[in-house]
C-alpha positions in Angstrom: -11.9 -18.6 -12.7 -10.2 -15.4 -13.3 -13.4 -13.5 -12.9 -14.2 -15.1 -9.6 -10.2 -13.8 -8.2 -10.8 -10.4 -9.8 -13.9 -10.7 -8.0 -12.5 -11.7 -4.4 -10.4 -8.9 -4.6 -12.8 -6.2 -5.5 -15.0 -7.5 -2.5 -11.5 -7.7 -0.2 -10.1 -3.8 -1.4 -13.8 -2.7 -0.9 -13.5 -4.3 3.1 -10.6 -2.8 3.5 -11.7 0.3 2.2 -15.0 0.9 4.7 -12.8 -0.5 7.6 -9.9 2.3 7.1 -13.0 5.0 6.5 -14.8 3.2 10.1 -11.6 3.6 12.2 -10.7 6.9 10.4 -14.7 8.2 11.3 -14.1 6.7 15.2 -10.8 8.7 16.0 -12.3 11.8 14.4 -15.3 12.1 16.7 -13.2 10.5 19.6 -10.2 12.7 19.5 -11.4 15.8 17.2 -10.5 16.0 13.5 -7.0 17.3 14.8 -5.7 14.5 16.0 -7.6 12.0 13.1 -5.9 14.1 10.4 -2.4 14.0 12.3 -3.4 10.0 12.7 -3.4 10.0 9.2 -0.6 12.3 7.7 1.8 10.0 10.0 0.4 6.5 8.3 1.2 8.5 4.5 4.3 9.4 5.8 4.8 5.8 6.9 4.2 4.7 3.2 6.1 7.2 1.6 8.9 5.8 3.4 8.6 2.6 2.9 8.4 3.2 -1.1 11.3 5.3 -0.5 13.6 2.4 1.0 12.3 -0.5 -1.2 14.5 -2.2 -3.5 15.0 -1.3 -7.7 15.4 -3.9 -9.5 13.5 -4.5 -13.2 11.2 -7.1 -14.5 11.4 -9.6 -18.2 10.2 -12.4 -19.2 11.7 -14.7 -16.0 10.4 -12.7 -13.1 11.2 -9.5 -11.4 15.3 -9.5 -10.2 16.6 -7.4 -7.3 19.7 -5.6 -6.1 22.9 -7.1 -7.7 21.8 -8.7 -10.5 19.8 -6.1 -11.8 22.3 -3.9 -11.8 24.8 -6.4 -13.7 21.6 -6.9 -16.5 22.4 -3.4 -17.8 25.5 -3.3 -18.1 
């Protein structure tokens, strides 16, 4: 059963994978490499923040904990 999920998944990231490169290709010979790489430094920039502005919080044995309570675990 676990190999069928791992399985799923590699077949699911691989989809998403040749979808990003097809719409990636179609704005590059649409609107010129310019505006594809511009396209794509923005959707980075997107992530980046989003990583930025997420939550800390720390993980043990009963589950990953955010905001408050993980900072009253270490102290």
């Amino acid at each position: 059963m676990k190999s069928a999920k791992s399985v799923v998944a590699f077949t699911i990231l691989i989809l998403l994978w040749l979808s990003a490169a097809g719409i990636e290709y179609d704005l590059a010979m649409h609107l010129g490499v310019l505006a594809s790489a511009c396209v794509s430094v923005f959707a980075l920039s997107l992530l980046a923040g989003g990583l930025l502005r997420a939550p800390e919080g720390y993980e043990d044995q009963n589950g990953f904990h955010i905001g408050v309570l993980a900072d009253a675990a270490f102290l």
